[in-house]
N, C-alpha and C positions, 0 to 999 in steps of 0.2 A: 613805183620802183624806179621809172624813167626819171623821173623830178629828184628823187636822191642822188642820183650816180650825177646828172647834171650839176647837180649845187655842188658835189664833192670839187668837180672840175675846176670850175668857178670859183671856188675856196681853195684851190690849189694853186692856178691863175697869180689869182688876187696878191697871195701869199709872197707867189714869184716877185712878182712887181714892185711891191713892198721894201722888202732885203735888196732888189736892184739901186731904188731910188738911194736907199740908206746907204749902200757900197759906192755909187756915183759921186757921192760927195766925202770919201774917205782914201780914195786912190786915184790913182794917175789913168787921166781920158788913154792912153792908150791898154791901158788893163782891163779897161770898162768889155771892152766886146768878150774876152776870156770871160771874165764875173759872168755877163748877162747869160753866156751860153753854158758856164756850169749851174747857174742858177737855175736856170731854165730845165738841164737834163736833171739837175736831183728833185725840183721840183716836177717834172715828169715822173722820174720813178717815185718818188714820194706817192705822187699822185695815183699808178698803178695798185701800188704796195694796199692804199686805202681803200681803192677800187675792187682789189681781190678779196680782201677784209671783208669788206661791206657783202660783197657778192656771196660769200658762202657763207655769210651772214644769217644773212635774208634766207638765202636755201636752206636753210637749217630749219630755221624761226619756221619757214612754208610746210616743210617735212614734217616737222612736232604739229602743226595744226593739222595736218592731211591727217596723220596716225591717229590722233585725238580725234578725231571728229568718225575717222573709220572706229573706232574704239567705242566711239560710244553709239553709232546705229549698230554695233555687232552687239551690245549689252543690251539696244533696247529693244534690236529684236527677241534677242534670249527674254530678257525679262516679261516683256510680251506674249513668249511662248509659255516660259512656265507660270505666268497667271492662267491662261489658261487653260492650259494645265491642270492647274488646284484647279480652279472653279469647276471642271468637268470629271476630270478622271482620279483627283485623290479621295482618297476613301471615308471621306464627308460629303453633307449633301446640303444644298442649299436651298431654301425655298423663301420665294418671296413674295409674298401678297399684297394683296390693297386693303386697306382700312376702311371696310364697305362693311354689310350685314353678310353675314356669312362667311367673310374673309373671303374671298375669290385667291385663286393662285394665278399670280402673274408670270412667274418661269420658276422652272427648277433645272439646276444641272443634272449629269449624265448618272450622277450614281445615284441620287435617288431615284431615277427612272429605272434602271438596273436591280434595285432593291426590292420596289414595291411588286406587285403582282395586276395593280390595276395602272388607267392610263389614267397622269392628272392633268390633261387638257382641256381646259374648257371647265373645273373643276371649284370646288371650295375647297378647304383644308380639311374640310368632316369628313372627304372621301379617304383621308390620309388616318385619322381616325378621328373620332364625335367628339371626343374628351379634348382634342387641341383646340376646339370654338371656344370652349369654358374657358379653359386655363387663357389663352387672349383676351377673351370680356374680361375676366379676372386679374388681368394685368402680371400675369405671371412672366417671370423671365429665364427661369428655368426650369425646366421639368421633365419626367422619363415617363415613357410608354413603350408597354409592350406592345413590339407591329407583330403581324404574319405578312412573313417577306414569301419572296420565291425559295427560301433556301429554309422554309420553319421560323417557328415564332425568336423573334431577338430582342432584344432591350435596345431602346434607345433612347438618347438624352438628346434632349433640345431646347438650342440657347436663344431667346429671342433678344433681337435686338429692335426697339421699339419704335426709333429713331426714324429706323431704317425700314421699318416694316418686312425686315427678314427672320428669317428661322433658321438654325446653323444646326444642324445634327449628325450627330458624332456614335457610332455603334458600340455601345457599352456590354454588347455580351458576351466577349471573352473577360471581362472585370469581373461580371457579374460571376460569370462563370469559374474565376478563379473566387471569388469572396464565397462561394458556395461551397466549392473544394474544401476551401478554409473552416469555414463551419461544421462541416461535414467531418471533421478531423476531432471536431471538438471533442475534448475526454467526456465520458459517462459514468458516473457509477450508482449503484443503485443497490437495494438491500432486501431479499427474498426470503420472506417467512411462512413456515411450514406450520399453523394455528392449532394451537392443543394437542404438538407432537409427543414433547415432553409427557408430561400426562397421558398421553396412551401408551408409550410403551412402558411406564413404571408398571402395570399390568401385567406384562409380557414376559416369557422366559426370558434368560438374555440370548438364546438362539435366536427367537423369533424374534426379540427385539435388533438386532444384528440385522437377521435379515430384512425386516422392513423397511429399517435406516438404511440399507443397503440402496432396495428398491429406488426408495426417493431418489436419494445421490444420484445413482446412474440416470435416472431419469434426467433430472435438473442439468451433471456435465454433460450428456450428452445434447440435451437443448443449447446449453452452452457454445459444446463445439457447432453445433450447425450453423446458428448464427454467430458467430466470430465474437462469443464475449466470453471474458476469463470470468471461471466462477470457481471459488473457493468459501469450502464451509470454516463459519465461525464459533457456532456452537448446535448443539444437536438440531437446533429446528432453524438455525436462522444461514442465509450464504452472501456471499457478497457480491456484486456482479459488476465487471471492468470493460467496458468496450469505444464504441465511438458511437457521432451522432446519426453517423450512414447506415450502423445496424442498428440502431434505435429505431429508424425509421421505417427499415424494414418488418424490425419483432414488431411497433404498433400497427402494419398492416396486415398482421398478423395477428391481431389481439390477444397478444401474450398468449401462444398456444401453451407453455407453459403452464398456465391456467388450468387450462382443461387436462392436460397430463398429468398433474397433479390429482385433481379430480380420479379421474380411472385408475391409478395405480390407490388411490384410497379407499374407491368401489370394488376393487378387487378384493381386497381386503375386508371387506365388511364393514367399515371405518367411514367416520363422517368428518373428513377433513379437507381443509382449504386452505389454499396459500394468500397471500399479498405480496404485493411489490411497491417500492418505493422506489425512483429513478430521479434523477436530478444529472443534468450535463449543460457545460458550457466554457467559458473561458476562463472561470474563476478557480482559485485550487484549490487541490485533492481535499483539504483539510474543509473547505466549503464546502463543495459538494456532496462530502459526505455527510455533512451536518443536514445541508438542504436533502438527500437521498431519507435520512433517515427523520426527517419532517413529513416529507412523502410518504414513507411507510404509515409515520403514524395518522396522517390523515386517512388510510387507503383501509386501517385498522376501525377509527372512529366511523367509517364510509361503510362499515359493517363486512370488509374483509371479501376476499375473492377477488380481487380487482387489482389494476396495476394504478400509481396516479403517477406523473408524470410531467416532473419542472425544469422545462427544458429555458435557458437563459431569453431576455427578452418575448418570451410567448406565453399565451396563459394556459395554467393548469388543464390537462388532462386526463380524463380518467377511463379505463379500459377494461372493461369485466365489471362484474359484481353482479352477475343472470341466476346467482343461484342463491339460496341461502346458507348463511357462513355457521359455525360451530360457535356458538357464545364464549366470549375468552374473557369474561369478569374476573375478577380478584378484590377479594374479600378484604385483605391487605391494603390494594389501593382505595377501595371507600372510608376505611381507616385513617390510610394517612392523607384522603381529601376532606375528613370530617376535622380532622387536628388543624390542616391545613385554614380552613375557612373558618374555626373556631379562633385562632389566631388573627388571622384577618380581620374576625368582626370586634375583636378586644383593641385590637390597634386603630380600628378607623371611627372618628368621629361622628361619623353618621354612616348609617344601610339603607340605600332604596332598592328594591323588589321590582324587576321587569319582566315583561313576557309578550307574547305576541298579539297583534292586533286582533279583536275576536276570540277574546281567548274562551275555549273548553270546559271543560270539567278538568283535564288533566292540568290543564297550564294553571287555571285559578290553584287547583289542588296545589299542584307543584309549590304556588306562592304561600296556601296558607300555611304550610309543609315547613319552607325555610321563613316565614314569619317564626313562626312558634320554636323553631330553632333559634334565630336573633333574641328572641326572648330569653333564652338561659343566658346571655349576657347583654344584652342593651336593654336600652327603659322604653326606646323607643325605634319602631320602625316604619321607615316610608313609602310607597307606592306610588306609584300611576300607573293606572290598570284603566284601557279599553272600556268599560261597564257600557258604554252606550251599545257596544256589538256586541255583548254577551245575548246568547240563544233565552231563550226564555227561562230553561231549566236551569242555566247555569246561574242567569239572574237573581233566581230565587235564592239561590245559595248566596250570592253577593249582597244582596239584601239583607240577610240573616246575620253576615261575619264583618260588612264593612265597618270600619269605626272600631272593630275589635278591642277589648279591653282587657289584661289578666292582670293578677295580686300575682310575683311568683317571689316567693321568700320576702315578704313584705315589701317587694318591689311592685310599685306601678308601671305596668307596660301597656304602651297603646301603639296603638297605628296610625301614623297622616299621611293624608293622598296631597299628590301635590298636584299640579296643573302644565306647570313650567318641567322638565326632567333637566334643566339647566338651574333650578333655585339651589342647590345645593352645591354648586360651584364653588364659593369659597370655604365648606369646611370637606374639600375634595375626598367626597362619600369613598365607598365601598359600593359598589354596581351588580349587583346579584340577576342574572337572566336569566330564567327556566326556559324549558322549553322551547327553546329555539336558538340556533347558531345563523339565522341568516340578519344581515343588517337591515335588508330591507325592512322584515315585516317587523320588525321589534316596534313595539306602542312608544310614539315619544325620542325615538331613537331615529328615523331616517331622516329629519329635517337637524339633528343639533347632532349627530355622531360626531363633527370638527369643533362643534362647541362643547362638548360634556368633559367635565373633569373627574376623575378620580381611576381606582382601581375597579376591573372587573373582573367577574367571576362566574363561567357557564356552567350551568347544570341542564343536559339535555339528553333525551333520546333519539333525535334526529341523526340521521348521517348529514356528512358535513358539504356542505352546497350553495353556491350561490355568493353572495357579499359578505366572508367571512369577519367575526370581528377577533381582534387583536385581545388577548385577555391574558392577565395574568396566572389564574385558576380554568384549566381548561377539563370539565370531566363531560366527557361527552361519550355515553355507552349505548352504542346503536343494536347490541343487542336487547337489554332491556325492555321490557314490556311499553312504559311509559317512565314520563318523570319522575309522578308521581312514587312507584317504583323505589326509583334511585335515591328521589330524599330521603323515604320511609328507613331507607338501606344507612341514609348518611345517619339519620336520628337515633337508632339505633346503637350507631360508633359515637355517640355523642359521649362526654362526660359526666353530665349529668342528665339524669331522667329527664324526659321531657311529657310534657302531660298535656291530650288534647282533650277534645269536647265531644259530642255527639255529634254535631255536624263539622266539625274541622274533619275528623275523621271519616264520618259518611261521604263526602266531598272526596277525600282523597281516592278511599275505595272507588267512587265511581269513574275517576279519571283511570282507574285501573282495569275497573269491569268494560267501559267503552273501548278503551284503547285494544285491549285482546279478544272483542268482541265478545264479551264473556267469557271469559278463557279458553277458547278456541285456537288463536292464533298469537304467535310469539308471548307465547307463555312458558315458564322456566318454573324450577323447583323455590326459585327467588322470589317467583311474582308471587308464589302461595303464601312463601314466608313472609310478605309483605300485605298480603291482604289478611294475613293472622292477626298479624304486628298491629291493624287497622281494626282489626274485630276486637281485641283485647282493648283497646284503646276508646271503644263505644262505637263504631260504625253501627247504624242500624242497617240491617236488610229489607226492613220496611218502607223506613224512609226512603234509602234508595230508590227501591222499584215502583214507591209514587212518582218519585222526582223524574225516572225515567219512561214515566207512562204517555202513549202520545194521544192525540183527540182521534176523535173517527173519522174525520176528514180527511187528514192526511193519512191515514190508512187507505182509504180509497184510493184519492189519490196515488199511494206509490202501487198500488195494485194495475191501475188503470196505468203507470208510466211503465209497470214492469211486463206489462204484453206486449208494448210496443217495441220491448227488448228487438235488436237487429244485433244480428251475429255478423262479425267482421274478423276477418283471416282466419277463420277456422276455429282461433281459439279465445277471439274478445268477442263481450257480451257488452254491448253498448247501447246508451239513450240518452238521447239528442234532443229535450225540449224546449220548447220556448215557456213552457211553465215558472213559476215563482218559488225556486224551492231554501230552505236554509242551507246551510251547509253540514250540518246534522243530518237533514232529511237526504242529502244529495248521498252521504255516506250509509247513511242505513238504505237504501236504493242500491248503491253498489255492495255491498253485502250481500242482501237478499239475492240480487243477480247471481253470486258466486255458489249459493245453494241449489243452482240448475246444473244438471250434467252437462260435462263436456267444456266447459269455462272457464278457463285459468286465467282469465280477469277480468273485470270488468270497467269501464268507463262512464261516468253521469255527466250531463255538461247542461245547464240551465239555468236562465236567469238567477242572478242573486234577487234576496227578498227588495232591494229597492228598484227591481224590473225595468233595470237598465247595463249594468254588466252583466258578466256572466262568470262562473265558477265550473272547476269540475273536480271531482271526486273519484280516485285509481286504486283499484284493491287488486289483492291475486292472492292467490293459494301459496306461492311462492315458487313457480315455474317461470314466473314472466317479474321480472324487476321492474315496477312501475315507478319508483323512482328517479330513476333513468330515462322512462316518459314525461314525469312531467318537467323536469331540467328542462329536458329539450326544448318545453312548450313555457319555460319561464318560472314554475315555480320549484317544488323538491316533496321531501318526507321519506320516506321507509321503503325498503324493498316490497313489502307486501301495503303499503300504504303512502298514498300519496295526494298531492292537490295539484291545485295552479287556479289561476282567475286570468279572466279577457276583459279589456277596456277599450271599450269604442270599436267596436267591429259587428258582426253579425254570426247566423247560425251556417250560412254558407260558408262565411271565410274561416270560421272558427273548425270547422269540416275538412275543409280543401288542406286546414295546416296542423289536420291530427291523423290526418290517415297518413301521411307516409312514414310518418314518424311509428304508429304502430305496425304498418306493413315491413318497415325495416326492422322490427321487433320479431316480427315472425318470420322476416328471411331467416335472423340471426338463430 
């Protein structure tokens, strides 16, 4: 600053001197001393005037850097402060490790320590939870976990930054907790039918009919009102029900009492009646979900009725009830119009193959030679792939006698081809015919090429519906029915033209009928009779059969000697546990005979299969205990009063430890 204000002088000075010399040679020596001394004082004030200039210059220039420079240690210490700030007390939390074996935690700020309930010092990230070591071997960069904090369990996301070797987590559970709200909102509706109501009160005065309709109603709106769903009837037997997903959730922890109210105002009555439910909710509209509600119904119907099922968007099917057994709701009409149906079908499609389930029966063959000999009153020819290496012995023998089948019908040649491949018939995109079972899994030929096969299909079954359903254009599927066998007898009959069997087509069928109701004992109907007439007319022998169904004396002993070891479990199953080699025949005639013990509303067989390496089990009941419900749970399905499943790669221990709670929750219920 000294050195400026000096040169100003000095360039003032200079300046003076300058304009002197140049006036000394332009005027008279005596004017010269006047010039030099006004020279001199403007040159002075000059020289002030620049001096004050310069001066509050500089002051300036010094004051803007002083303010600046205070300006910005007062920013950096703000800024300073609220780093950390965040890093400590906002409402994220930080954690940072070392990229060692276990992840070690190197620090973490204040709110995770605030958050958690344990201390992470000295710690890995597995004390924070197990699943964060994964998802870091795993190179994950973002992911959620529910903690249990000090404050209850909460959701939380955390964003790894890899780089850096830190963890950023952020508390998602008020998100969560509103996307839940939101869900929870979701609309419901769903469709409740009253089974063979119609039909009992045409009976009825119309007082008593009046009053019984009464009965129900009050029943149903008042279930209604408790659980906050609008219910409105749409025709005598059927209502419609409107609510959200927060009472849905509540009526299935409930299991549909509904259900059972039904049930008692019907026992009141004398009356053997039962409802279904069909429900469907989510975010799609009304016009959807009543389609999908009333999908539901009709699945909850083929499921043999009693029961709620339950398609709630994004989740899979549910089903709730079906503990008792339902009132048969056949129609004579719709075997009709599924006989037209699939007569039609088979005139239009280039080719018919014939499937059924792996090991197949007496019924399931029957079932096939059933709608073979139907495809015969209009094709020349039909095809098969049938299981034969897992046919039981008896059933063998019958396959042996019919395979290769051959008829003249109206000088028509009709035969049968097996094929090897259930994908060769791909490009004259067949007609798909499946008895006997609705589950994708076990169908012969079908669980390895389901995304390969081409054409239309068409189920004929007795089964309720469970498991890997398949997609089919012709769906008859009547779980009350005895067997399949059964139901085609019912289709051929709706047929238009007579159809004409043999002594053993027919023998075959009847015995899929006589096994399946265990000799007419159980789920037998006034239908199954007219169907084993329909089968006696047509040449069944009674002879035949009961050789075909005679067993050796061994296995006699045998189930004598497995049926002592019977062991009673919750009171009301009769269960046997071997490590024997039994068929699947023999496993069911075992639980049968079990059921002819007092006090046993069902029984369980569980024992090696014949290549005495897996194992199988075999579920019967009188119809107290819905064993088809048991064996879902355990993997496989069947009938309320009959059922299966198989175990692969396990033992008699763990096959035990994972079927008792499943029956103990059977006999809570």
């Amino acid at each position: 600053m000294k050195t400026a204000k000096i040169s100003i002088v000095i360039v003032v000075v200079l300046s003076a001197l300058v304009i002197y010399v140049a006036l000394a040679g332009l005027v008279d020596s005596a004017v010269v001393p006047w010039l030099l001394t006004a020279t001199v004082l403007v040159s002075l004030v000059f020289a002030g005037l620049i001096f004050f200039w310069a001066q509050n210059y500089v002051t300036g220039e010094r004051k803007y850097t002083q303010e600046k420079l205070n300006l910005q240690r007062i920013i950096t210490f703000d800024v300073s402060k609220v780093g950390e700030m965040a890093i400590n007390d906002f409402p994220f939390g930080i954690v940072m490790y070392q990229d060692q074996e276990g992840y070690p935690i190197r620090w973490v700020n204040r709110f995770i320590e605030s958050v958690l309930p344990m201390s992470l010092f000295d710690q890995s990230v597995a004390v924070i939870d197990e699943s964060i070591v994964t998802f870091l071997e795993q190179g994950y960069t973002s992911f959620e976990i529910q903690l249990a904090t000090k404050d209850g369990a909460k959701f939380f996301q955390f964003i790894n930054q890899t780089e850096h070797n830190v963890l950023f987590v952020t508390d998602l559970s008020a998100v969560r907790q509103a996307e839940q709200q939101l869900l929870n909102q979701r609309q419901m509706i769903g469709y409740l039918s009253i089974e063979n109501l119609d039909d009992t009160i045409q009976s009825l005065t119309i007082q008593d009919s009046v009053n019984l309709q009464g009965k129900f109603y009050n029943t149903i709106l008042q279930w209604g009102e408790e659980n906050q769903v609008y219910v409105r009837g749409l025709t005598t037997e059927r209502f419609i029900l409107i609510g959200r997903v927060f009472d849905l959730e509540r009526i299935i922890a409930s299991e549909f009492s509904i259900l059972e109210s039904v049930r008692r105002v019907a026992k009141s009555e004398q009356m053997e009646l039962t409802a279904s439910i069909g429900v469907a909710a989510g975010l799609q509209t009304s016009e959807e979900l009543s389609e999908l509600a009333a999908e539901a119904l009709d699945v909850a119907n083929k499921r043999g009725g009693d029961q709620a099922v339950i398609m709630i968007e994004h989740e899979a099917v549910r089903y709730v009830g079906g503990t008792s057994t339902s009132v048969a709701k056949r129609s004579r009409v719709k075997s009709r119009l599924i006989a037209n149906r699939l007569r039609q079908a088979i005139s239009d499609a280039k080719a018919v193959l014939i499937l059924t389930h792996e090991r197949p029966d007496h019924d399931a063959f029957g079932a096939v030679i059933g709608m073979t000999n139907f495809v015969f009153s209009v094709k020349n020819e039909v095809y098969w792939h049938i299981d034969s290496d897992g046919m039981e012995q008896d059933v063998r023998a019958f396959y042996d006698e019919l395979k290769g089948m051959s008829k003249t019908i109206d000088e028509r040649q009709c035969v049968v081809k097996e094929l090897t491949d259930v994908t060769d018939l791909n490009p004259k995109n067949p007609l798909i015919i499946i008895v006997d079972v609705n589950n994708q899994r076990i169908v012969y030929g079908l669980k390895d090429h389901a995304d390969k096969l081409k054409g239309t299909i068409a189920i004929i079954d007795h089964h309720r519906q469970g498991g890997v359903e398949i997609d089919a254009e012709i769906n008859y599927i009547e779980p009350y029915a005895s067997s399949t066998s059964e139901i085609v007898c019912e289709l051929m009959q709706y047929f238009e033209d007579e159809i004409e069997m043999d002594t053993a087509e027919a023998t075959l069928m009847l015995a899929g009928i006589v096994i399946d109701t265990n000799h007419f004992s159980v789920a037998t109907t006034s239908r199954t009779f007219d169907a084993a007439s329909y089968l006696k007319n047509n040449g069944a022998n009674l002879q035949d059969l009961q050789k075909n169904l005679r067993e050796d004396y061994g296995t006699l002993i045998q189930r004598s000697r497995l049926l002592a070891d019977t062991q009673r479990w919750y009171q009301s199953f009769g269960v046997v546990i071997t490590d024997d080699s039994l068929s699947a025949k023999d496993r069911a005639k075992l639980a049968e005979t079990i059921l002819t013990i007092n006090d046993f509303d069902a029984s369980i067989v569980i024992s090696h299969e014949l290549d005495g390496v897996n194992y199988g089990m075999s579920a019967r009941s009188l119809g107290d205990v819905n064993v088809q419900l048991i064996a879902e749970q355990l993997g496989g399905g069947g009938h309320l009063t009959s059922a299966g499943t198989s175990f692969k790669d396990t033992t008699i221990k763990a096959i035990e430890a994972k079927v008792r709670p499943v029956l103990e929750a059977v006999n809570i219920r």
